[in-house]
DOLUM-891533 format. One line per field, with one value per residue (C-alpha): residue number from 1; residue in one letter; x, y, z. Coordinates in Angstrom, 1 decimal, m for minus. Layout:
BEGIN
k <- [NUM ...]
r <- [A ...]
xx <- [X ...]
yy <- [Y ...]
zz <- [Z ...]
***
This chain:
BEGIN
k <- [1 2 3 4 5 6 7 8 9 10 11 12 13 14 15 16 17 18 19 20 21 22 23 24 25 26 27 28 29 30 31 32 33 34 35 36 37 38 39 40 41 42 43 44 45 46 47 48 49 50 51 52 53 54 55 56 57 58 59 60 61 62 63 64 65 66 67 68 69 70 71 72 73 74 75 76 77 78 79 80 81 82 83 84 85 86 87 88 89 90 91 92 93 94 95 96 97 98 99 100 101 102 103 104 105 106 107 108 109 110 111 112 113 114 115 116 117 118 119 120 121 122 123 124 125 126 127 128 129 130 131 132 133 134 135 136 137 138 139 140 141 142 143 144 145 146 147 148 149 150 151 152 153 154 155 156 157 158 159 160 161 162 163 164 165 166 167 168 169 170 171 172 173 174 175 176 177 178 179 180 181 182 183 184 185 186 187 188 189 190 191 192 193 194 195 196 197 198 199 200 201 202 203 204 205 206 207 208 209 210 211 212 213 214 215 216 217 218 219 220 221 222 223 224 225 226 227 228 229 230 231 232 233 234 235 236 237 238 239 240 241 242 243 244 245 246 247 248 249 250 251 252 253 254 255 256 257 258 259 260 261 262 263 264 265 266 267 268 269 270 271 272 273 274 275 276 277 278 279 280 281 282 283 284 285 286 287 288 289 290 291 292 293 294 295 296 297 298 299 300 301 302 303 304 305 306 307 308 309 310 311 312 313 314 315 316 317 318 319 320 321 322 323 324 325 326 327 328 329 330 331 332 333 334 335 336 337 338 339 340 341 342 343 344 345 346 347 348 349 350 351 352 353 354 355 356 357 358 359 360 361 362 363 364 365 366 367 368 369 370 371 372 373 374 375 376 377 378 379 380 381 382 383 384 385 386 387 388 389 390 391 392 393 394 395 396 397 398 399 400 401 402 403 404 405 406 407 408 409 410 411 412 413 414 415 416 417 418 419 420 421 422 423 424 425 426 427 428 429 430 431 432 433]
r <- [X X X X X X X X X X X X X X X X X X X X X X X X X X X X X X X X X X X X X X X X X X X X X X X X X X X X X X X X X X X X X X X X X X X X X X X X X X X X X X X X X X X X X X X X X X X X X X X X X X X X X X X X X X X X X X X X X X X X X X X X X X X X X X X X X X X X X X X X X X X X X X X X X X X X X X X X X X X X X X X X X X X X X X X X X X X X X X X X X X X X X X X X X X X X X X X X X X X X X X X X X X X X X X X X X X X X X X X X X X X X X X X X X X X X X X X X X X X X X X X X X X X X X X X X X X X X X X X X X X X X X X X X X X X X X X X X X X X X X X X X X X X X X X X X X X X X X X X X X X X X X X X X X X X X X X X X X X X X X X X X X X X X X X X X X X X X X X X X X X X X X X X X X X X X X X X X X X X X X X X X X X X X X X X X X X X X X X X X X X X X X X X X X X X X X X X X X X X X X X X X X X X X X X X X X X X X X X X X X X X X X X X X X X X X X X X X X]
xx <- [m30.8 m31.9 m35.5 m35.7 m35.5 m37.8 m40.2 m39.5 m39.7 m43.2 m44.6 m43.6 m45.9 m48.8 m48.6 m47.9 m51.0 m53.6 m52.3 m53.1 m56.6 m57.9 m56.7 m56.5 m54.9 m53.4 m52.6 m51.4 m53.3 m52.1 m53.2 m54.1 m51.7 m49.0 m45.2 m46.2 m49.2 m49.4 m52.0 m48.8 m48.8 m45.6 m47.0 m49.5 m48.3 m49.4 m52.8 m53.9 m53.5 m55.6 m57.7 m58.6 m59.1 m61.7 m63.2 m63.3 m64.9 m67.6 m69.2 m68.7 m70.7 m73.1 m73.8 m73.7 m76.5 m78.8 m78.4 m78.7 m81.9 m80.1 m77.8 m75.8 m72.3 m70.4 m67.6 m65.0 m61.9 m60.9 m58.8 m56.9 m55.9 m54.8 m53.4 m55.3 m55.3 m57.7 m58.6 m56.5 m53.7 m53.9 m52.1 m52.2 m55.3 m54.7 m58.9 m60.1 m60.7 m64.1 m65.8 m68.7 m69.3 m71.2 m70.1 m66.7 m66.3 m63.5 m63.4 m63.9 m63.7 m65.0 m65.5 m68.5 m67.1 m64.5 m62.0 m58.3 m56.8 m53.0 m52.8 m54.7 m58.2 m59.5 m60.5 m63.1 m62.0 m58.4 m59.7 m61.7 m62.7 m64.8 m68.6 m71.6 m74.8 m77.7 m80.9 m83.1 m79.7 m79.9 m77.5 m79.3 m82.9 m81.4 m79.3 m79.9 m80.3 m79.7 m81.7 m81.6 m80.3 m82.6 m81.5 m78.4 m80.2 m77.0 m77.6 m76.6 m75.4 m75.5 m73.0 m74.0 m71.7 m72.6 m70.4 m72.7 m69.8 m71.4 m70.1 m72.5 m72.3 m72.2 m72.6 m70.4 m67.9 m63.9 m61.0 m59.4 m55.5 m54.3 m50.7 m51.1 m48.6 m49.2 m45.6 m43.9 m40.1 m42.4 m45.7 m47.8 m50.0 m54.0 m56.2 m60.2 m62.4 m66.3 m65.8 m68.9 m68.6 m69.2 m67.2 m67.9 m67.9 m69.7 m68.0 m67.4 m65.4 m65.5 m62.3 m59.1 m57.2 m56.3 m58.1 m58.4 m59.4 m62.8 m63.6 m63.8 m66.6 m66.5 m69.6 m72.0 m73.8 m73.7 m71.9 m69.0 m65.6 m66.0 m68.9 m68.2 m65.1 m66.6 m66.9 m63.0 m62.2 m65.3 m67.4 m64.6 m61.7 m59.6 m57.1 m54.3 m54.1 m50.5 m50.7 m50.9 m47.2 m46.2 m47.8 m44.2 m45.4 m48.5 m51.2 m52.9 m56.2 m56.6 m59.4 m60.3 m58.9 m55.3 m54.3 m50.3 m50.7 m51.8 m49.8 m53.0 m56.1 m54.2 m56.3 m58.8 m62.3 m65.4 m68.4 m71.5 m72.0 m75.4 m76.1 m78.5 m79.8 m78.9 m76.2 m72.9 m72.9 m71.2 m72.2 m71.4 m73.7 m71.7 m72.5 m70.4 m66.7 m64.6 m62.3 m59.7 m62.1 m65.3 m67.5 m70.3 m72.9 m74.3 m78.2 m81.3 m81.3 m85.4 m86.2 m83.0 m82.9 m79.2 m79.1 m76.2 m76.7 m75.7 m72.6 m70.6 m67.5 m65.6 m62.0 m63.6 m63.8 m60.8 m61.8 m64.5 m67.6 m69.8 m73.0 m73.2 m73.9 m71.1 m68.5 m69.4 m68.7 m65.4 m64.1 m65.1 m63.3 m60.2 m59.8 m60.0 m58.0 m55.3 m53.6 m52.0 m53.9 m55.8 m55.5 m57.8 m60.8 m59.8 m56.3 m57.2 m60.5 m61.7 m60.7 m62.0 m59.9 m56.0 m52.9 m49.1 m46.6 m49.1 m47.2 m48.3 m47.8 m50.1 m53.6 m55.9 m57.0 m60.0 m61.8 m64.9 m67.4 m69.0 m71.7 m69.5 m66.2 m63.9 m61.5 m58.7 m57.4 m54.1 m53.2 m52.5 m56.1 m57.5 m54.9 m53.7 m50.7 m51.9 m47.9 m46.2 m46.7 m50.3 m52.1 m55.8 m58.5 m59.1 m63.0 m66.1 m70.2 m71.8 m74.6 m77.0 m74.7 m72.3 m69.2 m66.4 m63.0 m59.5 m57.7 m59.3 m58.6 m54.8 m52.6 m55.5 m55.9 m59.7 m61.5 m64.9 m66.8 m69.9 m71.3 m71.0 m71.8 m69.2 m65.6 m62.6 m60.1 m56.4 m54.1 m51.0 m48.2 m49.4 m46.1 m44.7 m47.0]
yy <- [54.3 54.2 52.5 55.3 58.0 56.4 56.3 60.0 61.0 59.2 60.2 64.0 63.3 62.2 65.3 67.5 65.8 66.0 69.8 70.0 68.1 70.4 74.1 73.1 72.9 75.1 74.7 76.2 78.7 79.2 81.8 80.6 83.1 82.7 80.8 78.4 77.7 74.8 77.6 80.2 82.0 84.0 85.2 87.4 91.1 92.5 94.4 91.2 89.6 92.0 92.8 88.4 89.4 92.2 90.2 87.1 89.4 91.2 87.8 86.1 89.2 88.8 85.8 86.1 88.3 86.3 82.9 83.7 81.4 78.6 75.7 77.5 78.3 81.2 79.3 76.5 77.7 79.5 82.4 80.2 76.6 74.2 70.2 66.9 63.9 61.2 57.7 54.8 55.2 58.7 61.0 64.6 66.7 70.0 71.4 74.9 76.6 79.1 80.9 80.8 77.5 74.8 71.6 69.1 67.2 65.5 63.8 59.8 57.1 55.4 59.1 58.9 62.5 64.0 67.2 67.3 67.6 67.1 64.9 60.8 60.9 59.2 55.5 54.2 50.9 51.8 52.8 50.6 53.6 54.8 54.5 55.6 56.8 55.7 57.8 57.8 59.2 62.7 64.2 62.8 63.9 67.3 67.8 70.5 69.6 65.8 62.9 58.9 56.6 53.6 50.6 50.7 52.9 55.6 59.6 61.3 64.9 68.0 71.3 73.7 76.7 79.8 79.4 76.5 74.2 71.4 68.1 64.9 62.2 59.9 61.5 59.5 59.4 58.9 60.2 63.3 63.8 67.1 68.9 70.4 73.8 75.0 74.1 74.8 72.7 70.2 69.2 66.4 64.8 65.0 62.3 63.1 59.7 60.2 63.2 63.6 64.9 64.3 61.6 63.2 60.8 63.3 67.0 69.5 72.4 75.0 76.7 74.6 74.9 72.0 72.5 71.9 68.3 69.4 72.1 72.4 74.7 76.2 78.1 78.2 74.9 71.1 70.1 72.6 71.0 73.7 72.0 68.3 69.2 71.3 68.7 68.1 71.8 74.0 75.7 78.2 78.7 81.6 83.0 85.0 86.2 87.7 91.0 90.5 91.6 88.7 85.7 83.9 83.1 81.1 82.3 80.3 79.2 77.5 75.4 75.8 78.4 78.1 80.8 80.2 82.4 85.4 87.0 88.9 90.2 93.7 95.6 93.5 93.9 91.8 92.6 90.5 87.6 87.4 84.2 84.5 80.9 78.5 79.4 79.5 82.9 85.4 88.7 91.9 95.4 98.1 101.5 103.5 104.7 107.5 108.4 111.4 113.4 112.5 109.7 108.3 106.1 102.9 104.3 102.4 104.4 104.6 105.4 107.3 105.3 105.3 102.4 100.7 97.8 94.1 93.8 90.1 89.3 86.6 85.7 84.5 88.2 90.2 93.6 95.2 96.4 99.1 100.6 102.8 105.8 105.0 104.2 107.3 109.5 107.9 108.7 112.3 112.4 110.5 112.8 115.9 114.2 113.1 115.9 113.9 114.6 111.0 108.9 109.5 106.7 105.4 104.7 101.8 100.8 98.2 100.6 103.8 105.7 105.8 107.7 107.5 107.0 107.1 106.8 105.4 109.1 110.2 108.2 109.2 106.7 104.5 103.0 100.7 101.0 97.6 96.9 97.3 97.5 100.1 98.6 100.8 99.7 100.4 102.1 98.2 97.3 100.7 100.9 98.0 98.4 96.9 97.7 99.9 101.9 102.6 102.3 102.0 102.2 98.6 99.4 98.9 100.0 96.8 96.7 94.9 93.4 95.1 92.2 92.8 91.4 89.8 92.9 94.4 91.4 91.2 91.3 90.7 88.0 87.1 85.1 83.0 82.1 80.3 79.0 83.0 84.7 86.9 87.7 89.5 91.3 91.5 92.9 91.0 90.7 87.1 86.6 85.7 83.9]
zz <- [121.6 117.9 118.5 121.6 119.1 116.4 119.3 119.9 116.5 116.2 119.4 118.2 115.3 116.5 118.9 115.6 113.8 117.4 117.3 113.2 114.0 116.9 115.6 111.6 108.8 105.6 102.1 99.4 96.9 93.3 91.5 87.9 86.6 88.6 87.7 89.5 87.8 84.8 82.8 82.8 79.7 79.9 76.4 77.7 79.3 81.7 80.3 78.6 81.8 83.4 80.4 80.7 84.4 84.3 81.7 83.4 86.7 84.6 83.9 86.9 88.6 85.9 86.6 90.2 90.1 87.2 89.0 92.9 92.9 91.0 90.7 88.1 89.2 87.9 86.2 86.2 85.1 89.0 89.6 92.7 92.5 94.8 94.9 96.5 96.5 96.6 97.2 98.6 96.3 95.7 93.4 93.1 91.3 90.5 91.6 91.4 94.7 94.9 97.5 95.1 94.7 97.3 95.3 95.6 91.9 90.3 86.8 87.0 84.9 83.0 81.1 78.8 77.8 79.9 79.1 78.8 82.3 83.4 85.6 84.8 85.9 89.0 88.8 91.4 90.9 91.9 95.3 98.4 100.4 97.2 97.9 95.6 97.8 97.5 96.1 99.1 101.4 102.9 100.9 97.3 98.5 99.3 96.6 94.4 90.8 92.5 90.8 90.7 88.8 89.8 88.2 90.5 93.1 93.3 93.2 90.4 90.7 87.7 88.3 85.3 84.3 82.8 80.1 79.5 80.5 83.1 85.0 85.6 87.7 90.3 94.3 96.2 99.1 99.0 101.3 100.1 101.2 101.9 102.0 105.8 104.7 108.2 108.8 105.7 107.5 109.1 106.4 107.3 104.4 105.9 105.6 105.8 104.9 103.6 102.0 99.8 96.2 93.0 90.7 87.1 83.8 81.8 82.0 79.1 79.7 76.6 76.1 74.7 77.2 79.9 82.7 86.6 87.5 89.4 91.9 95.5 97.2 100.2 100.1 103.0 102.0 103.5 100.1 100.5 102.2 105.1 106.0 105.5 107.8 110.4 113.0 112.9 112.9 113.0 110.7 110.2 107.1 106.1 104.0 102.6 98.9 97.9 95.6 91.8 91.9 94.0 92.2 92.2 96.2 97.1 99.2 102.1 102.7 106.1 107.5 111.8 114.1 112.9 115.7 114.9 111.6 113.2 115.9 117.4 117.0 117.1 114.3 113.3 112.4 112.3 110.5 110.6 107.8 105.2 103.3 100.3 98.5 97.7 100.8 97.8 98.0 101.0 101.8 103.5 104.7 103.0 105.1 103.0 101.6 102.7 100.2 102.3 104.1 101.3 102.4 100.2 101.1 99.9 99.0 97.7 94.5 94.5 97.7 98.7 101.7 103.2 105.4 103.6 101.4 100.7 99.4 97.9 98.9 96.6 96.0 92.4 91.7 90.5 90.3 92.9 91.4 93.7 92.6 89.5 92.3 94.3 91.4 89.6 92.8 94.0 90.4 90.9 94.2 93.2 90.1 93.0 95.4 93.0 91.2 88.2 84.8 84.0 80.7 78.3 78.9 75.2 76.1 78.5 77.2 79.9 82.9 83.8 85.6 84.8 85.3 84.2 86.6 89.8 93.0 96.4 97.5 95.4 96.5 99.1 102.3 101.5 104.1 103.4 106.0 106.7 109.4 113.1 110.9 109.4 106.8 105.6 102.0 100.9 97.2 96.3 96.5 95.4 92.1 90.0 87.5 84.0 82.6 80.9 84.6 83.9 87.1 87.0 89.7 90.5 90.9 88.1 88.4 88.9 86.5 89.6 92.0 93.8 94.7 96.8 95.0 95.7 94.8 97.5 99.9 99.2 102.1 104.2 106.7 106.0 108.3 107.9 111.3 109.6 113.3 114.1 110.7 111.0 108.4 109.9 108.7 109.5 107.9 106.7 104.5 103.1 101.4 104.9 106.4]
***
């Protein structure tokens, strides 16, 4: 009887893990502020918090614009973070997640220089399914910033940072182990072998804090995991970010179809997908905003032209920044449409528009009008509260580019199709997924 039900409870796993490989898997998103997170400063209120936040976005979207044509990435430190493992005895790594980024790196030993992180730093040695490749492989010769290290013939890979933090190192392949949270009661460790990334013995980080063990891309490019993984699951990932409010839960990002964590397709839209070199870096048409019964549209400021315009989307980004044109008139409108008096400007500082004791009641409908999609926000992407029950329009002018942020994404089901070229948009409470 008992060997009859081990042989039950094994065959049910194997069905569980056939079911995990064909639709995909999830796991958990931290957000770097979060409880949950090791870089919790409960010392910082809530305006420094979002003060750090809007900062943090300005120079991402900086940088964003300044480095399209480059193998500079926007920055290290990540806004969501997330656990693997890897190597034959693997133990966990705490790795920023970002949408912005096309590279997978880790620290290694032996460090020639390496930055305080918390949990040890991978060994090679520790590991037989660690393998260095070669310089004249595929992935070395089309490698960005790739070059060889010919007394041993292995690639060498170079991440720079534009807070002139970098990581350097050896391209290799290892198996990286996942926490499958697609069933929260029933979690099944995921094993991928030959992932390729990069096993980093020289990395400077420059800030004091500790920080993230290495980063995992999922931009568009052949380096990212997406597309290691795609022939397992597809060329397809998603997620759900949990309000700034609710940072006590996790959010979700999920690699495949992963149909179970939507119920339908009730209400969702799909707009078409742009990449831009070197393929990190998403993008959106953005037709236009209709603020109540007010829409603006997206306009080539020279030529008046208004055929809509390409627009970033990034869960790197906090805030949302539009064009100076666009920003300038939804603050007209919401000062018409909202009949509170506004904070001075010198009150908050870093944000533009504010008001005490704003209520849900009190904000117009926005709707973002991408190409072949209508996405209706709600007030907890349009307003953010930075505390004392200041709530501030979570929008900025983008000096050059215009970047579509997480705030705005919250309690959205977002969806990648990368074979397609297409995002969708559900929405969702993401704390109950």
């Amino acid at each position: 009887m008992k060997l009859h039900f081990f042989i039950l409870l094994y065959l049910a796993s194997l069905s569980y893990f056939a079911q995990s490989k064909n639709d995909g898997f999830s796991i958990e998103l931290i957000h770097r502020d979060s409880p949950k997170s090791p870089f919790y400063n409960p010392a910082l209120n809530q305006r420094q918090l979002m003060y750090n936040a809007l900062q943090h976005s300005i120079n991402r979207a900086s940088f964003l614009w300044s480095k399209l044509s480059t193998s500079i990435i926007p920055d290290i430190h990540g806004v969501y973070l997330t656990k693997i493992s890897i190597g034959t005895k693997p133990s966990a790594k705490l790795v920023a997640v970002d949408t912005g980024s096309d590279l997978i790196w880790i620290q290694c030993e032996p460090c020639v220089h390496c930055y305080e992180q918390q949990t040890p730093i991978f060994n090679p040695q520790n590991s037989s399914t660690y393998r260095p490749i070669s310089c004249n492989s595929t992935q070395c010769m089309s490698l960005p910033g790739g070059s060889c290290y010919t007394r041993k013939n292995t690639c060498l890979y170079s991440a720079r940072y534009n807070d002139e933090s970098y990581s350097y190192g050896d391209l290799a392949s290892e198996t990286f182990t996942f926490d499958d949270a697609t069933n929260i009661t029933r979690p099944i460790r995921l094993s991928m072998s030959n992932i390729t990334f990069g096993c980093g013995w020289m990395n400077d980080i420059t800030t004091l804090d500790v920080e993230p063990a290495g980063i995992i891309g999922l931009g568009a490019s052949p380096y990212s995991l997406v597309s290691q993984i795609k022939s397992k699951f597809g060329h397809k990932f998603s997620y759900c970010l949990v309000p700034f409010f609710q940072l006590n839960v996790s959010s979700r990002l999920n690699f495949g179809e992963n149909e179970a964590l939507i119920s339908s397709t009730k209400h969702m839209v799909t707009t078409p997908l742009f990449l831009k070199p070197p393929k990190a870096y998403y993008f959106l048409k953005l037709l236009g905003i209709t603020i109540g019964n007010t829409t603006i549209r997206f306009h080539n400021t020279s030529k008046k032209v208004h055929k809509g315009g390409k627009i970033a989307i990034d869960s790197g980004t906090t805030f949302t920044f539009l064009p100076t044109h666009m920003y300038s008139e939804m603050e007209t409108i919401m000062k018409r449409e909202i009949k509170l008096k506004p904070l001075r400007s010198n009150t908050t500082r870093f944000l533009q528009l504010c008001y005490q004791g704003l209520r849900v009641s009190d904000i117009p409908p926005v709707i973002f009008e991408f190409q072949n999609a209508k996405l209706e926000l709600e007030a907890l992407n349009n307003f953010v509260n930075i505390g004392n029950d200041i709530i501030c329009l979570a929008f900025a002018p983008a000096k050059h580019l215009p970047i579509f942020g997480n705030i705005a994404q919250t309690n959205f089901f977002v969806a990648y199709d990368l074979d397609n070229k297409t995002v969708s948009f559900k929405p969702q409470i993401c704390a109950k997924l």
